[in-house]
C-alpha positions as CSV (number, residue, x, y, z in Angstrom):
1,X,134.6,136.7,86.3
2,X,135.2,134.3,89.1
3,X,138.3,132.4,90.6
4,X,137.8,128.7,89.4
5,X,137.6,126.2,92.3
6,X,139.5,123.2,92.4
7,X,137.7,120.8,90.3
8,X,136.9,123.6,87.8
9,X,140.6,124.0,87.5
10,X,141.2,120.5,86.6
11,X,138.5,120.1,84.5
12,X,139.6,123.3,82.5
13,X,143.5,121.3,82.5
14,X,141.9,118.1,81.5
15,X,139.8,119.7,78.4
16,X,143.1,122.2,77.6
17,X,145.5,119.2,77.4
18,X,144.1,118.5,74.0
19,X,143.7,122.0,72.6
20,X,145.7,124.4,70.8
21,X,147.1,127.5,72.7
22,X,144.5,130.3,71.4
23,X,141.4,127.7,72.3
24,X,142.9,127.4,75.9
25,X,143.3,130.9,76.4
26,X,139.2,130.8,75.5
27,X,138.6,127.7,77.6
28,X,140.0,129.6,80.6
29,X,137.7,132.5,80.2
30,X,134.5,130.2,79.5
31,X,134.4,128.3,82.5
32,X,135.8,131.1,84.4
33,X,133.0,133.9,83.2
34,X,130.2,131.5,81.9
35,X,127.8,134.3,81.1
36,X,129.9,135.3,78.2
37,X,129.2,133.6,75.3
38,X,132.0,131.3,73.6
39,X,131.5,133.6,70.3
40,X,132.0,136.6,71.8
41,X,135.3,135.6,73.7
42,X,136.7,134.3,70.6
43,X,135.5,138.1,68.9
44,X,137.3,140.3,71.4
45,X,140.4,141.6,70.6
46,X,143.9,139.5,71.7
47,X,144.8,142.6,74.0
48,X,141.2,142.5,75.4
49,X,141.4,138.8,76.0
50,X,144.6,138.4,77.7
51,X,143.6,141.7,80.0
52,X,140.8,138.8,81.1
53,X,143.5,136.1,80.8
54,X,145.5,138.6,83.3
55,X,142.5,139.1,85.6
56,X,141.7,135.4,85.6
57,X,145.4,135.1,86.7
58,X,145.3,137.1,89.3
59,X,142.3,135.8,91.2
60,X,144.1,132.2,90.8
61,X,147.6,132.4,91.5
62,X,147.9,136.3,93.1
63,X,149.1,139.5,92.0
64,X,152.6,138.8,92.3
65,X,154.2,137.0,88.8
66,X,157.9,135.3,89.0
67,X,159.9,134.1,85.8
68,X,163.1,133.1,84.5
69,X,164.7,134.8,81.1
70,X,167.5,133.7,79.3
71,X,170.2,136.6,78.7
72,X,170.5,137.0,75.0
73,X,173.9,138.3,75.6
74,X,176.0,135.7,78.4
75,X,173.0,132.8,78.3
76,X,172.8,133.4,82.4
77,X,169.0,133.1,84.1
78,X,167.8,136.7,84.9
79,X,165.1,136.1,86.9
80,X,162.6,138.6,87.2
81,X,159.3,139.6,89.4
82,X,156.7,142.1,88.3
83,X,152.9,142.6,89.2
84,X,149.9,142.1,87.1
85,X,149.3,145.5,88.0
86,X,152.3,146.8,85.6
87,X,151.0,145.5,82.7
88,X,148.0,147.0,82.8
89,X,147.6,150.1,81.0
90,X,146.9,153.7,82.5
91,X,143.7,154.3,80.9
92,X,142.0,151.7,78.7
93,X,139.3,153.5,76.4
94,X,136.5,152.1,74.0
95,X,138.0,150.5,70.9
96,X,136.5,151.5,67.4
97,X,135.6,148.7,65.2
98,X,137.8,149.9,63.0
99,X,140.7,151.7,62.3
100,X,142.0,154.0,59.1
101,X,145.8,154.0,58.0
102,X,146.8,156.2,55.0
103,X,150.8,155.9,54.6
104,X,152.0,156.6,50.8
105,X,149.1,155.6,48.1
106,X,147.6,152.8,50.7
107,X,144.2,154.2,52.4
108,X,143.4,150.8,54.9
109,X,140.4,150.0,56.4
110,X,141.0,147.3,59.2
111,X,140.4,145.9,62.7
112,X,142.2,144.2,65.3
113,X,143.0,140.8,65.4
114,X,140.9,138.1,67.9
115,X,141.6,134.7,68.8
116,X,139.0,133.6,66.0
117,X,141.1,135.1,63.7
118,X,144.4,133.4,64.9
119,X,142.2,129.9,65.0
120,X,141.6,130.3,61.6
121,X,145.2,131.4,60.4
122,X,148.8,130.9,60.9
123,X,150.4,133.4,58.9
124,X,150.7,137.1,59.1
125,X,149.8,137.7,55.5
126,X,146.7,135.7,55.9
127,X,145.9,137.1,59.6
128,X,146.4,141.0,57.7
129,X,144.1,140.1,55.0
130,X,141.3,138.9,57.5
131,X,141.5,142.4,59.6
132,X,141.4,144.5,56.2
133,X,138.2,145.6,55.5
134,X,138.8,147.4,52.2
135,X,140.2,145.1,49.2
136,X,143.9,145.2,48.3
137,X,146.4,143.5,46.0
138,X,150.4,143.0,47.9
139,X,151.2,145.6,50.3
140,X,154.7,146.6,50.6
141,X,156.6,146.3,54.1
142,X,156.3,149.4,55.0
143,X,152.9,149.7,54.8
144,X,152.8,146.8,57.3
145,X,154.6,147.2,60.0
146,X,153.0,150.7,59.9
147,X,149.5,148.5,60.4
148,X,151.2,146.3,62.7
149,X,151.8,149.4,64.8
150,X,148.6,151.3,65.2
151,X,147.6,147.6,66.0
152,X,149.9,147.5,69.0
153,X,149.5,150.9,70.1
154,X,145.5,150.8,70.0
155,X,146.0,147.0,71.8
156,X,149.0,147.1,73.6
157,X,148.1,144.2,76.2
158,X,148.1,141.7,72.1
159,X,151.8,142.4,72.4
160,X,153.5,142.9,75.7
161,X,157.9,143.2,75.8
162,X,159.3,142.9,79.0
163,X,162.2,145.7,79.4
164,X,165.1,143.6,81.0
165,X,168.6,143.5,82.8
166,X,171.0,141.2,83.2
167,X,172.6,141.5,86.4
168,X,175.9,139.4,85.0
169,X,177.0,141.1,81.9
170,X,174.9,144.3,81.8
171,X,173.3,143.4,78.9
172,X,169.5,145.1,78.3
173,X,167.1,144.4,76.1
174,X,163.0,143.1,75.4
175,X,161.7,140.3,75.7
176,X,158.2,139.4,75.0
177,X,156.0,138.3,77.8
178,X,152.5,135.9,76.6
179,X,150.0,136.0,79.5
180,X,148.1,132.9,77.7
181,X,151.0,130.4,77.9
182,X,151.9,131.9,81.3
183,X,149.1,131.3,82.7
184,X,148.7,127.9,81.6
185,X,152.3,126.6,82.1
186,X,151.1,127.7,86.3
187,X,148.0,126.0,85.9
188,X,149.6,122.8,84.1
189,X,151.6,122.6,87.1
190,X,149.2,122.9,89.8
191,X,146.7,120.7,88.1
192,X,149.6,118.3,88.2
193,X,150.7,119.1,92.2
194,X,146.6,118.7,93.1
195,X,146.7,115.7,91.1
196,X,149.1,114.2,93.4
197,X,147.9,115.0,96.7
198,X,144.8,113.5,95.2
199,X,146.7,110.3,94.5
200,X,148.9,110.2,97.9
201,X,145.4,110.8,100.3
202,X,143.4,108.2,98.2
203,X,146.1,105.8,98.6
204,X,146.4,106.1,102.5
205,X,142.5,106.9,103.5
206,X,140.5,105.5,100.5
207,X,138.8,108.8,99.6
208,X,136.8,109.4,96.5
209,X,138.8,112.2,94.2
210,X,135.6,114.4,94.7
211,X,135.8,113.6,98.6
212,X,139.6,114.6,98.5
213,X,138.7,117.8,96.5
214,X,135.8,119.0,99.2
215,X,138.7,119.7,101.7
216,X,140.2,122.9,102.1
217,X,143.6,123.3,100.8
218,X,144.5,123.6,104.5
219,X,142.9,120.3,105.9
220,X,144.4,118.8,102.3
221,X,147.8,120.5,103.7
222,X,147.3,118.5,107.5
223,X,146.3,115.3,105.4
224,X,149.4,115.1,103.5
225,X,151.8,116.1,106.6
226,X,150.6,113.4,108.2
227,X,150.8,110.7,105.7
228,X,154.3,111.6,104.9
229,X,155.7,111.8,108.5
């Protein structure tokens, strides 16, 4: 994997404009890891893609992530600041193609899910029934939240819940953190910033987007100083 340069990162913006979240999670990866096929990023499993999606962050924007939560409790901003780094797992071990679940008369066969599976889906029920392996009629809820849960524990990165405070009223609770929208809301933004300084250096000098682009973000920096003094 490699940090996308600047006309990678808009050409990844421009193509993820028109796509639905899971295929921009993939488009990120593709032109960021080109030696991995497209089918096997859409086959790995949502925690093993966003640890990727995670990676791919880090080289772009830094180790360092800032938000802003809404308390659940008093509606006030908690803002909060975390590091990639505490996301990641302790140990991260070779995942079996499948797992086995036997809870009451139910004996399961299934897998986790991948972003091919959520492209094709968008219910639980329908996303459950691509994972089993093993045929089944209706499952009671039991049975799947127990599935649900050997899904997170064997994937945790597929479903990660912030632990949070809120510095007004006191108030605690999780809230769920999704590296894939994150990551793009950041990138949407910067495509948008670069897209400017594009526009405000062609305007004054005449450059080509491409010419604009060749700069280093510090000579980009000087340009723009100057034009707006």
């Amino acid at each position: 994997m490699r940090v996308l340069s600047t006309t990678e990162l808009l050409s990844v913006w421009e193509r993820g404009s028109a796509q639905p979240p899971v295929q921009r999670a993939l488009t990120l990866l593709a032109a960021a890891d080109p030696e991995v096929s497209p089918d096997q990023l859409a086959s790995l499993s949502i925690g093993r893609r966003d640890a990727r999606l995670l990676a791919l962050r880090e080289l772009t924007f830094g180790a360092d992530v800032t938000g802003v939560a809404n308390c659940p409790a008093c509606d006030e901003n908690v803002e909060l600041t975390f590091s990639a780094a505490d996301l990641r797992p302790e140990t991260v071990t070779e995942l079996p193609a499948e797992f086995d679940l036997r809870l009451d008369d139910h004996h399961l066969r299934f897998r986790l899910p991948t972003s091919a599976d959520l492209l094709a889906v968008n219910q639980r029920e329908q996303l459950l029934a691509r994972c089993l392996s093993n045929g089944h009629g209706p499952l009671p809820e039991t049975v799947i939240a127990a599935v649900v849960e050997k899904m997170s524990q064997a994937d945790p990165l597929a479903d990660i819940q912030l632990r949070l405070n809120c510095a007004s009223c006191g108030h605690k609770w999780e809230a769920p953190f999704d590296i894939a929208s994150f990551f793009w809301t950041e990138l949407n933004a910067a495509a948008r910033r670069l897209l400017r300084e594009i526009h405000e250096l062609a305007s004054a000098y005449g450059w080509t987007e491409s010419e604009i682009l060749a700069l280093s973000p510090a000579r980009r920096r000087c340009y723009l100083e100057m034009v707006n003094a």
